[in-house]
C-alpha positions in Angstrom: 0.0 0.0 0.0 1.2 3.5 -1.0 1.9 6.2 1.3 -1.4 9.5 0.4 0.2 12.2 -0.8 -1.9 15.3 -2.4 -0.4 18.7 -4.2 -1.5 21.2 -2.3 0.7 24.3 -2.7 2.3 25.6 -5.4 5.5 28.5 -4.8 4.8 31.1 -7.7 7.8 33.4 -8.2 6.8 37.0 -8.4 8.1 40.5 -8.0 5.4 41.9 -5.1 4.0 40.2 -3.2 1.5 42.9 -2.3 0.7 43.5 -6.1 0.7 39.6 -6.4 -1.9 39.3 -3.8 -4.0 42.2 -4.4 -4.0 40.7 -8.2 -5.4 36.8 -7.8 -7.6 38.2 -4.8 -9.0 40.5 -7.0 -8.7 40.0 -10.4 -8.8 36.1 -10.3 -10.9 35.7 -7.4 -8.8 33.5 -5.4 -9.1 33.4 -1.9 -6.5 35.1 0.3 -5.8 32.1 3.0 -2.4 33.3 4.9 -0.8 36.5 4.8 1.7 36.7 7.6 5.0 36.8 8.9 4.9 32.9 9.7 8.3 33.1 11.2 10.7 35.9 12.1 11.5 37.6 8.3 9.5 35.2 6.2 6.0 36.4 4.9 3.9 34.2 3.1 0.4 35.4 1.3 -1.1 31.2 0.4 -4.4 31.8 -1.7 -6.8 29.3 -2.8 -8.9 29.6 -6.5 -12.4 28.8 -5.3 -13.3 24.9 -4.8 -9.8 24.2 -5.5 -7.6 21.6 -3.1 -4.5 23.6 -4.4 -3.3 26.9 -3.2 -0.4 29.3 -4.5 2.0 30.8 -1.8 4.0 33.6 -2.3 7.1 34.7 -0.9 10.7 35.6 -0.8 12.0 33.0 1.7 10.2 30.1 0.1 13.0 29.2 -2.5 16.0 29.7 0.3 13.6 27.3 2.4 13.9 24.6 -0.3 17.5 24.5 -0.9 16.5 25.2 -4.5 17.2 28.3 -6.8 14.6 31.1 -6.9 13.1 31.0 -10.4 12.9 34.6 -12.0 9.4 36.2 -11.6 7.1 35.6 -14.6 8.8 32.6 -15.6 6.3 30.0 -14.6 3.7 29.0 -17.8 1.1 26.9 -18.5 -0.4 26.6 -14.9 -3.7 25.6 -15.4 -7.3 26.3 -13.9 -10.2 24.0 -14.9 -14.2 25.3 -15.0 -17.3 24.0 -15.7 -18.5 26.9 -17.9 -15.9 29.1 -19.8 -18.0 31.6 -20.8 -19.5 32.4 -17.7 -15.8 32.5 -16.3 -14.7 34.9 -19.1 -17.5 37.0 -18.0 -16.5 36.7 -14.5 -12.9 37.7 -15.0 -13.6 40.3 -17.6 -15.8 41.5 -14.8 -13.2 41.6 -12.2 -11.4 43.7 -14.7 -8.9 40.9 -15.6 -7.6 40.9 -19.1 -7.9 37.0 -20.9 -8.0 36.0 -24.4 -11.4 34.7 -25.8 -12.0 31.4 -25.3 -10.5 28.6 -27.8 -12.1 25.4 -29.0 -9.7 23.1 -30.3 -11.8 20.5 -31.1 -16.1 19.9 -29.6 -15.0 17.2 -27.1 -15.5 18.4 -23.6 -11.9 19.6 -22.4 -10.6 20.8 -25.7 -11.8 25.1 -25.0 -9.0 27.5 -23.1 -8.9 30.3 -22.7 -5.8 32.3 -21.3 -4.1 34.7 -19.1 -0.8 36.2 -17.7 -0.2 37.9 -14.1 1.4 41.6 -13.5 4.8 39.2 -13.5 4.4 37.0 -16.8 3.9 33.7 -15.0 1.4 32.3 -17.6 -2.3 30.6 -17.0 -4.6 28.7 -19.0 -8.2 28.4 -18.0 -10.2 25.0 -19.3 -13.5 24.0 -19.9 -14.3 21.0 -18.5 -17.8 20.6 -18.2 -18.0 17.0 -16.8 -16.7 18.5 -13.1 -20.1 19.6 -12.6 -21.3 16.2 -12.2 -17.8 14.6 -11.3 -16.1 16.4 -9.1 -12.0 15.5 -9.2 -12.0 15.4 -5.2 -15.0 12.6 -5.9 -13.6 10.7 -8.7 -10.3 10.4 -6.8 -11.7 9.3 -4.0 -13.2 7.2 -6.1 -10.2 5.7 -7.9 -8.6 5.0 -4.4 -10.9 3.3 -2.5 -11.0 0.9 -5.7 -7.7 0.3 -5.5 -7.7 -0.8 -1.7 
């Protein structure tokens, strides 16, 4: 039997932190979780999309943490959101005053429409369509998945 494990934060290299923040709380709509000095000179701003298991954290001291070298701000692409219904997220974030592309169908199956946007950094997103999580939510169908496996 495996060890559980789950992905549940995500360091995104940015610039500001503040501008950062401010810009997935209110331009994305994440929520803002954790946005404190957690230990003497290390600030960290976590924030959660809505309904997701996965968070972002921000901060300075998270790459010295790691051992690891800090990537350069803006350099992270391809990070992906998934929704049930693109065009009522476009309208959402077009709302919130966030600029993204129109959304893209690639091809009529269900998972094949993105739509796309970048932060005040560069780090890129895509946003996809996936309209079978409104009756299958991943959370069930991996719950799911794992207690077939037992």
């Amino acid at each position: 039997m495996s060890m559980a494990m789950t992905l549940e934060v995500l360091p995104l290299p940015v610039s500001d932190i503040d501008r950062a923040r401010d810009f997935y709380r209110d331009k994305v709509g994440f929520h803002v979780d954790i946005d404190q000095e957690v230990m003497p000179g290390m600030r960290i701003v976590q924030l959660t999309p809505p309904g997701s298991g996965c968070s972002i954290a921000l901060g300075d001291s998270i790459w010295e943490m790691a051992g690891g070298v800090r990537p350069a701000p803006g350099s992270y692409q391809a990070l992906q959101l998934c929704v049930t219904d693109i065009k009522a997220a476009h309208a959402e974030l077009t709302a919130r005053g966030l600029e993204v592309s129109e959304p893209v169908v690639y091809a009529p199956d269900d998972g094949a429409t993105f739509m796309y946007f970048k932060d005040p950094d560069g780090n890129g997103w895509a946003v996809q369509e996936y309209r079978r999580r409104a009756t299958e939510p991943l959370h069930r169908l991996l719950t799911d998945l794992a207690e077939r496996r037992k």
